[in-house]
N, C-alpha and C positions, 0 to 999 in steps of 0.2 A: 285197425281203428275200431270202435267201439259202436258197437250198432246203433246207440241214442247220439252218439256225435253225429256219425253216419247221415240219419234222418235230418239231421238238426244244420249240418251243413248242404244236405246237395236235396233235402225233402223226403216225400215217401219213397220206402227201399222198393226194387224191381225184384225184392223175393216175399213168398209170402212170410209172416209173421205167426207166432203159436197162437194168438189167437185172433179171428174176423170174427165183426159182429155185421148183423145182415138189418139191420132197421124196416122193420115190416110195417106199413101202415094201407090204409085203404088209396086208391089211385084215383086221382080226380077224375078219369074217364073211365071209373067204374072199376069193380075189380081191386087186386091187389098188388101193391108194388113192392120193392126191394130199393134201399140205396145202400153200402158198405161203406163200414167204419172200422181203421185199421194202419196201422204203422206199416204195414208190407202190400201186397199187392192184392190184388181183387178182381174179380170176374165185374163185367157188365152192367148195367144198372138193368134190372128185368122185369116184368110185369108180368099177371096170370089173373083167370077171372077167378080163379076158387084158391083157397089158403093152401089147402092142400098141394094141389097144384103150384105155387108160387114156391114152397118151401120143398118139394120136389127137386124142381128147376134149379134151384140156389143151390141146394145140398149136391146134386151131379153135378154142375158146372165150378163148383169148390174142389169136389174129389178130382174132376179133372184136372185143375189149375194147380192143387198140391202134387199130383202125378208127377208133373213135369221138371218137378226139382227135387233134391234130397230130399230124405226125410225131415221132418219138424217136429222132434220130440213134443207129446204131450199136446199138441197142437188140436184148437177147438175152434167147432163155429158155434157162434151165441147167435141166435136168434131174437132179438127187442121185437115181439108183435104188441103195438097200436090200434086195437080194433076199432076205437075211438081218441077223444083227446083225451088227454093224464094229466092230471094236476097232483095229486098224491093217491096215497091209499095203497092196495095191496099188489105187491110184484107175486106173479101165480109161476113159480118155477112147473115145469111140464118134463113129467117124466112118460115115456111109453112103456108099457107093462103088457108085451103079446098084443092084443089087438086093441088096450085101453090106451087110450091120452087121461093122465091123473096130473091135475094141477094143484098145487100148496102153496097157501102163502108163505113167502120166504120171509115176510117179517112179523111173523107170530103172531097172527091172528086168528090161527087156529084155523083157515076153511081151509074145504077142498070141494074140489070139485072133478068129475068124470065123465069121459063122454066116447064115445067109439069111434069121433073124426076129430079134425080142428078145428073145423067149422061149426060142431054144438057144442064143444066146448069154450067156443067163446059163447054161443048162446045159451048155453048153461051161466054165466057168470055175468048174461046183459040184464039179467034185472035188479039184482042187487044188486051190481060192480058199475054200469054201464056211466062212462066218463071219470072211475074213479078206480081202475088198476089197469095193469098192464100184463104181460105173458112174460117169461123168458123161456128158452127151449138149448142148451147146451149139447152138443154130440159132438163126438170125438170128430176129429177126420180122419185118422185111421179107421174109426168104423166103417164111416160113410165112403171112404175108397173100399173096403174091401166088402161093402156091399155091393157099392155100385161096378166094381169090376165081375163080383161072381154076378150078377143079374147080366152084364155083357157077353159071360163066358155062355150062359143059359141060353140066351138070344142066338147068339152062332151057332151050338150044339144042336138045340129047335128050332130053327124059322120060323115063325109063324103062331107058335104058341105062346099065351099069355105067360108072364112070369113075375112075382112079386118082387 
């Protein structure tokens, strides 16, 4: 059967799908939340007080949930971060570059912006942008597993010591 039949008669599949998108926005009790958007399955809905933090959480609890099944060719998590409300204006695609967050608008309006966390990098872009763009953040999940398994392989080899 056909995977959009599939959805179409019995709802969302019990496998994940090539790609989740994680919808980031601020959390009414402070901090920041996650809800998932997606034809296939999905981790939790999760909350964290720092961006960083929240998109931590999301990206290990993804690598694990794709762990558990075949592979998923070419399969991505998209990030939608919300720092504020969006009505239009610029999508800031976010690429990391070694320890920079660089974000570009992806419909040509020529900015950028850079910052060394996630958290000034949206304050890099709250005084010009503030209520009028939004973030996206794209990573493999094949990365994001085979990072988050070599940092578990690190943690068992050292106890006790920090590891990125």
């Amino acid at each position: 059967m056909k995977p959009w039949l599939r959805r179409l008669l019995a709802g969302k599949s019990g496998w994940p799908d090539k790609l989740l998108t994680a919808v980031v926005g601020l959390d009414k009790g402070g901090g920041w939340s996650v809800i998932w958007v997606g034809d296939g399955k999905w981790p939790k809905e999760m909350q964290a007080w720092t961006l960083t933090d929240l998109v931590e959480q999301a990206s290990t609890a993804v690598a694990d949930m794709y762990a558990q099944f075949p592979p998923v060719n070419g399969a991505e998590l998209q990030f939608a971060i919300y720092p504020w409300d969006y009505d239009h204006g610029p999508i800031f695609g976010i690429e990391k570059q070694g320890s920079l967050f660089i974000a570009r608008d992806e419909l040509g309006g020529g900015h950028e912006l850079q910052a060394i966390s996630l958290e000034r990098l949206i304050s890099a872009a709250e005084p010009r942008f503030r209520d009028d763009s939004m973030f996206r953040w794209s990573r493999p999940i094949e990365l994001l597993a085979r990072r988050h398994f070599n940092d578990l392989d690190t943690a068992v080899r050292h106890p006790g010591q920090p590891h990125n």
